[in-house]
C-alpha positions as CSV (number, residue, x, y, z in Angstrom):
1,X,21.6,44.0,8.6
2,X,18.5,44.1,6.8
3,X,19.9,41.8,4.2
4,X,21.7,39.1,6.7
5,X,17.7,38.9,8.2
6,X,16.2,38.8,4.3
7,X,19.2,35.7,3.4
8,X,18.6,33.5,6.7
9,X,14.9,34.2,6.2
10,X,15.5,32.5,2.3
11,X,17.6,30.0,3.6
12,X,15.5,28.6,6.4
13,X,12.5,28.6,4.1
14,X,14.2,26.4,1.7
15,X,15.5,24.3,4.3
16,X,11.9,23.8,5.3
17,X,10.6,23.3,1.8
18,X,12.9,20.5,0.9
19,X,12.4,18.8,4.0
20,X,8.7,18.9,3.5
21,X,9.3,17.5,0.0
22,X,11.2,14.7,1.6
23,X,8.6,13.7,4.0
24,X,6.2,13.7,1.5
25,X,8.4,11.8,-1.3
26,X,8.6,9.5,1.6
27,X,4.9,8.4,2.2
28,X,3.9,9.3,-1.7
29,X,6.1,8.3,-3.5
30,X,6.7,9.5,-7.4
31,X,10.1,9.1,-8.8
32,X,12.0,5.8,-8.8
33,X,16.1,5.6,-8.0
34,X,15.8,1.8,-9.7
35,X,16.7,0.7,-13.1
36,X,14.0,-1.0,-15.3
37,X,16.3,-4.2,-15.1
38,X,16.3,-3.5,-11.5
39,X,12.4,-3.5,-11.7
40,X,12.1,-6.2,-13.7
41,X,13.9,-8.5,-11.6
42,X,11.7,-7.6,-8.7
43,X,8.8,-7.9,-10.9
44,X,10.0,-11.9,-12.1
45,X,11.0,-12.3,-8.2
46,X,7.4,-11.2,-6.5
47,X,5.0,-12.9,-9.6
48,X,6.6,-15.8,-10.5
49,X,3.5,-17.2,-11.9
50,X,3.2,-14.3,-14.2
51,X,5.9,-13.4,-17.5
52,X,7.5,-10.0,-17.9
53,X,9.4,-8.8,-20.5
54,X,11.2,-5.4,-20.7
55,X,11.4,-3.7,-24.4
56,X,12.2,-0.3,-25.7
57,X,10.1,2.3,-27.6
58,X,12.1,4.5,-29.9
59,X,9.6,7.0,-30.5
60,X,8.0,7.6,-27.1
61,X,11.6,7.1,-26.1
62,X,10.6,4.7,-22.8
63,X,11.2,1.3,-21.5
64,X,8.0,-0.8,-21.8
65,X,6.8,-4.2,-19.9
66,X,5.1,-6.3,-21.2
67,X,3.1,-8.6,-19.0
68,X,1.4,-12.1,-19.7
69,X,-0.7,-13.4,-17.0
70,X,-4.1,-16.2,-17.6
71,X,-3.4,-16.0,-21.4
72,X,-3.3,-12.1,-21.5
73,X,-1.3,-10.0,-22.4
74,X,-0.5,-6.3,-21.5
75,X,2.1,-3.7,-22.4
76,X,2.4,-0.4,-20.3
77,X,5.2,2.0,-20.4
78,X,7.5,2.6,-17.6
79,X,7.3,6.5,-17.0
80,X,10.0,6.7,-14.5
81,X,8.2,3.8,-12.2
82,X,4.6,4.4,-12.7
83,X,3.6,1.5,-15.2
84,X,1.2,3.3,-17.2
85,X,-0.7,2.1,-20.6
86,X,-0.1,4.2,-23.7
87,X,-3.2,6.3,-23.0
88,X,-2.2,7.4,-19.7
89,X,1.1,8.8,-20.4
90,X,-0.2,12.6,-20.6
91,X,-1.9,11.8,-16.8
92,X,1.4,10.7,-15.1
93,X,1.4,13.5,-12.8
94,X,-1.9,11.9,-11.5
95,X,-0.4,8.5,-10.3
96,X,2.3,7.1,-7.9
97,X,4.9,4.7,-8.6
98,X,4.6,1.3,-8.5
99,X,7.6,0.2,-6.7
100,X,9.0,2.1,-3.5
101,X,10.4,1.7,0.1
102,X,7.8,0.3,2.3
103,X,7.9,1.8,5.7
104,X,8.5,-0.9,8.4
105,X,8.1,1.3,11.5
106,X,5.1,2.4,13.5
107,X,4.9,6.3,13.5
108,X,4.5,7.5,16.9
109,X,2.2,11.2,16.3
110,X,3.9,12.5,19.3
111,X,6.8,12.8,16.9
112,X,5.1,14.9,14.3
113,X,6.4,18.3,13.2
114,X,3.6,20.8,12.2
115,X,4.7,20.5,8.7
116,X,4.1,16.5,8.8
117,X,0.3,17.4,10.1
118,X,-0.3,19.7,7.8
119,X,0.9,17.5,4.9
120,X,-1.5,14.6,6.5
121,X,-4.1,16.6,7.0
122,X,-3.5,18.3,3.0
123,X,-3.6,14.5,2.0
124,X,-6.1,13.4,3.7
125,X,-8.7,15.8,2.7
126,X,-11.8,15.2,0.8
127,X,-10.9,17.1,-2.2
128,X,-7.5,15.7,-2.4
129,X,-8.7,11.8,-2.1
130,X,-11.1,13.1,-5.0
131,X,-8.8,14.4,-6.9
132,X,-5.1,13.7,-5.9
133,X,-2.6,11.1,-7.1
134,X,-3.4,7.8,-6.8
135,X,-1.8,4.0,-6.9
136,X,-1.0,3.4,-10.4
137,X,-2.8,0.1,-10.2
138,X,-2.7,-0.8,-14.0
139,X,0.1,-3.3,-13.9
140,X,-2.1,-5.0,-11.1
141,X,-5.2,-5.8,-13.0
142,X,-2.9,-7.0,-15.7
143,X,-1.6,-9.2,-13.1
144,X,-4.3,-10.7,-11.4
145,X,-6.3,-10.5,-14.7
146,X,-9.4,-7.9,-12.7
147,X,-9.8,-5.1,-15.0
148,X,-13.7,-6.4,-15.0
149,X,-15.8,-7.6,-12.3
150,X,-16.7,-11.2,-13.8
151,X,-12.9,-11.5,-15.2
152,X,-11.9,-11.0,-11.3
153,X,-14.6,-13.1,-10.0
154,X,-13.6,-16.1,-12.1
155,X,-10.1,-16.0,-10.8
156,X,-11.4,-16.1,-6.8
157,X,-11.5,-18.8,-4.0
158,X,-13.5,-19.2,-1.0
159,X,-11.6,-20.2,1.9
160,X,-11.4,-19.7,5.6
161,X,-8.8,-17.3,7.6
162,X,-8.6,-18.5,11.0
163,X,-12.3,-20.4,10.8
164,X,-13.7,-17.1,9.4
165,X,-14.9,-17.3,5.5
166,X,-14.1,-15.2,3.2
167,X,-13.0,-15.3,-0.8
168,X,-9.6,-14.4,-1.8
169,X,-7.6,-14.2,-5.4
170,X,-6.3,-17.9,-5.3
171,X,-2.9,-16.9,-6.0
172,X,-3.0,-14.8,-2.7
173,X,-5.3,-17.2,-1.2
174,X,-2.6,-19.5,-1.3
175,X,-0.3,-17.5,0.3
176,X,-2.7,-16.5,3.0
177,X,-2.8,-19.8,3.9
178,X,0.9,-20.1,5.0
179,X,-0.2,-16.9,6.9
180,X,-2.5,-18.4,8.8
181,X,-0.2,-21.3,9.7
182,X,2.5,-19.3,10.7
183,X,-0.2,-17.7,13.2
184,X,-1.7,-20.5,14.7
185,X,1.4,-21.8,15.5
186,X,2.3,-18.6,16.9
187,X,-0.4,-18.7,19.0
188,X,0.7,-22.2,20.9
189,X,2.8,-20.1,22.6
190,X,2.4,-16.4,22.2
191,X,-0.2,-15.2,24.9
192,X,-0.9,-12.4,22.6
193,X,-1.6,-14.1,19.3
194,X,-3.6,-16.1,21.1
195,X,-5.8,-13.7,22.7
196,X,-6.0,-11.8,19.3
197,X,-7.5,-15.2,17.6
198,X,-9.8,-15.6,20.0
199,X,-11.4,-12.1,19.9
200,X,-11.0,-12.3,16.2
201,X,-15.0,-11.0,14.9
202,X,-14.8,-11.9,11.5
203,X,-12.5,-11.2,7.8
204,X,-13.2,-9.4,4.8
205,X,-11.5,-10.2,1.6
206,X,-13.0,-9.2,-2.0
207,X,-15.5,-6.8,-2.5
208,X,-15.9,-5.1,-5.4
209,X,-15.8,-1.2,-4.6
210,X,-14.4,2.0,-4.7
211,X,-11.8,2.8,-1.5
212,X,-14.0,5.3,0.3
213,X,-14.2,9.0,-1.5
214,X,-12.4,8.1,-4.0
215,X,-12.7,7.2,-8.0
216,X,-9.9,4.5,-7.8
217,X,-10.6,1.3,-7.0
218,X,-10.0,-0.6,-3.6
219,X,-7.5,-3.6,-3.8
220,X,-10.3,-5.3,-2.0
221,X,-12.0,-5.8,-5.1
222,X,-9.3,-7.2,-6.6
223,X,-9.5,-9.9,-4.2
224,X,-5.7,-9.3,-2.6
225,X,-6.4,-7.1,0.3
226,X,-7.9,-9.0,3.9
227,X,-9.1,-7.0,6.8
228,X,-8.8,-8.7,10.5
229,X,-11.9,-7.2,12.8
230,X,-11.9,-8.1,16.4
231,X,-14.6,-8.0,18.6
232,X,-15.6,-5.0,20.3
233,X,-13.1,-3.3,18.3
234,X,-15.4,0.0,19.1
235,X,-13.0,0.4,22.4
236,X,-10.3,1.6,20.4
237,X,-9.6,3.1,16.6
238,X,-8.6,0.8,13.9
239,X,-9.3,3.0,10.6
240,X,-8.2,7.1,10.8
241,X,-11.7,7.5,8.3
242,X,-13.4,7.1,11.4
243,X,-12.6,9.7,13.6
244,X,-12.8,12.2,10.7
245,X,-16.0,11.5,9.9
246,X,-16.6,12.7,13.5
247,X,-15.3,15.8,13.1
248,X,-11.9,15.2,15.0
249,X,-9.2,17.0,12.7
250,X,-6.7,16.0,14.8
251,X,-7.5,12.4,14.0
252,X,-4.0,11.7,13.1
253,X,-2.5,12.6,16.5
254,X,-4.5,9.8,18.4
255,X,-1.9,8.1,20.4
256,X,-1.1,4.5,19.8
257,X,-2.5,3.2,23.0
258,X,-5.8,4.3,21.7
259,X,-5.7,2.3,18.6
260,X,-6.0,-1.5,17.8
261,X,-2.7,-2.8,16.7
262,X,-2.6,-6.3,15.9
263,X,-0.3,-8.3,17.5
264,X,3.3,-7.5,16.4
265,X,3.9,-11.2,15.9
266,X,1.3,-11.4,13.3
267,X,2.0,-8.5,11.2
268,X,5.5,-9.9,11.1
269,X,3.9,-13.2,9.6
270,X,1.7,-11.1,7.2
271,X,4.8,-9.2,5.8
272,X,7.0,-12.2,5.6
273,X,4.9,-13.7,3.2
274,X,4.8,-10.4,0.9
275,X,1.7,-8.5,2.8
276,X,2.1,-4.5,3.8
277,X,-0.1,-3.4,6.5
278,X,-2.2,-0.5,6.2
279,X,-1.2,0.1,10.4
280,X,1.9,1.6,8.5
281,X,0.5,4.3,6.4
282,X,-0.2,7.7,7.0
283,X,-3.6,7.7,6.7
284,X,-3.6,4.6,8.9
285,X,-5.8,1.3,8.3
286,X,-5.0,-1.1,11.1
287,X,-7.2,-3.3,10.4
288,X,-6.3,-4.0,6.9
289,X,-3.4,-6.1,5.0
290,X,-2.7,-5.8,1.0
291,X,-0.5,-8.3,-1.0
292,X,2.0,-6.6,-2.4
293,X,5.3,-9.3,-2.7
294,X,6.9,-6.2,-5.3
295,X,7.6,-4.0,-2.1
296,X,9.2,-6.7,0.0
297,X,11.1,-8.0,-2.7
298,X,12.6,-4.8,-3.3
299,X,13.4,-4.0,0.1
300,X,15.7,-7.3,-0.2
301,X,17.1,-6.8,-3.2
302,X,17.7,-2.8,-3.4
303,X,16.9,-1.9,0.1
304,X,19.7,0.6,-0.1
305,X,18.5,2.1,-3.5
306,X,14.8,2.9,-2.4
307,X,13.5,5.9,-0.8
């Protein structure tokens, strides 16, 4: 008897443990199920401004890309997804992959096991978004050509989102533009969109920082991440940082009728021209949109593949 208790004890404990492991492959991510030709098309897809070029290295026994971008070029090793320059190879534990299935719902907390809380709140803590895994953002910078302040600077454009100014990447400011089209057509006949461009306070595109307690860099200051603010946006939550900082450590379970969404409508035109939403995340950022065409593209190339 003692030993039926002893094996359902084992077996329910594993069945928790590799769901767990799921959840948390799902929101960060590490291993990739694609193939490096697999990536490379979505890579030639998403950047078509930019070459790629897949090779081999015998000795370290990895694929390699090598990427060419405003008369640069850069070569980092594939290591199983991550995209990391020779030098980081021993620190891969440290990074997330580059490419991975981008989460089109809109987690509702009141859905949350205990185990998804804890494994939010684990992530979410101080010392883990000092010292955790991060974006492996080295192919980016390669990319957009921002490993250095003025190299990313020369590269921007000021332009206007909706009548607000900010500066943008041109590349993406280019694309934000068909954004912004998109919307204010929207809005000719979408009550909603409407309302949300009138109330619209102002937008922030590059800044040149650190994401908030953390060492890695925000993709704001690469000049491809926008936030949208509306006005009075102090009547409801748009960033989980927030309520934190306020002691709340049940941030995560604030329901969604106490946060600012934007509309529906113009997320959808944000992710149809190759933008995620930070609304999405775990650690939620409703406020805030990334470029990141690699994601999308994948999802409609090897939607079936990614996890």
């Amino acid at each position: 008897m003692k030993k039926n208790a002893l094996l359902f004890f084992l077996l329910f404990a594993c069945f928790l443990f590799a769901s767990f492991s799921q959840e948390e492959d799902k929101n960060w991510p590490r291993l990739s199920n694609l193939t490096p030709k697999e990536e490379l098309e979505i890579f030639r897809q998403a950047y078509p401004w930019v070459s790629f070029e897949l090779g081999y290295d015998k000795k370290i026994k990895d694929w390699t890309l090598t990427v060419t971008s405003y008369k640069k070029t850069s070569v980092f090793y594939r290591a199983e997804g991550l995209y990391l320059p020779k030098e980081e190879l021993s620190n891969r534990d440290h990074y997330w992959r580059v490419i991975y299935k981008y989460n089109r719902t809109l987690d509702d907390p009141e859905t949350f096991s205990e185990e998804k809380k804890e494994m939010i709140r684990k992530y979410s803590s101080s010392e883990n978004r000092r010292n955790g895994a991060v974006s492996s953002k080295f192919i980016f910078g390669a990319i957009y050509d921002c490993a250095t302040r003025a190299a990313t600077e020369s590269h921007l454009r000021s332009m206007t989102l909706w009548n607000k100014p900010i500066n943008m990447n041109r590349q993406v400011g280019a694309v934000l533009d068909r954004v912004e089209a998109k919307v204010f057509e929207l809005a000719k006949s979408d009550k909603e969109v409407a309302a949300f461009l009138k109330t619209l306070s102002r937008c922030y595109g590059y800044n040149w920082r650190q994401i908030r307690d953390s060492p890695t860099r925000s993709f704001h200051s690469y000049g491809i991440a926008v936030d949208v603010l509306p006005k009075n946006w102090g009547n409801k939550i748009v960033y989980w940082n927030y309520e934190k900082q306020k002691g709340n450590k049940n941030w995560m379970l604030i329901p969604l009728k106490y946060r600012w969404l934007p509309p529906a409508a113009v997320v959808k035109a944000f992710e149809d021209e190759g933008f995620v939403w930070g609304g999405r995340w775990a650690i939620w950022d409703n406020m805030h949109f990334e470029y990141h065409p690699e994601l999308l593209t994948a999802e409609r190339l090897y939607g079936d593949k990614l996890k």
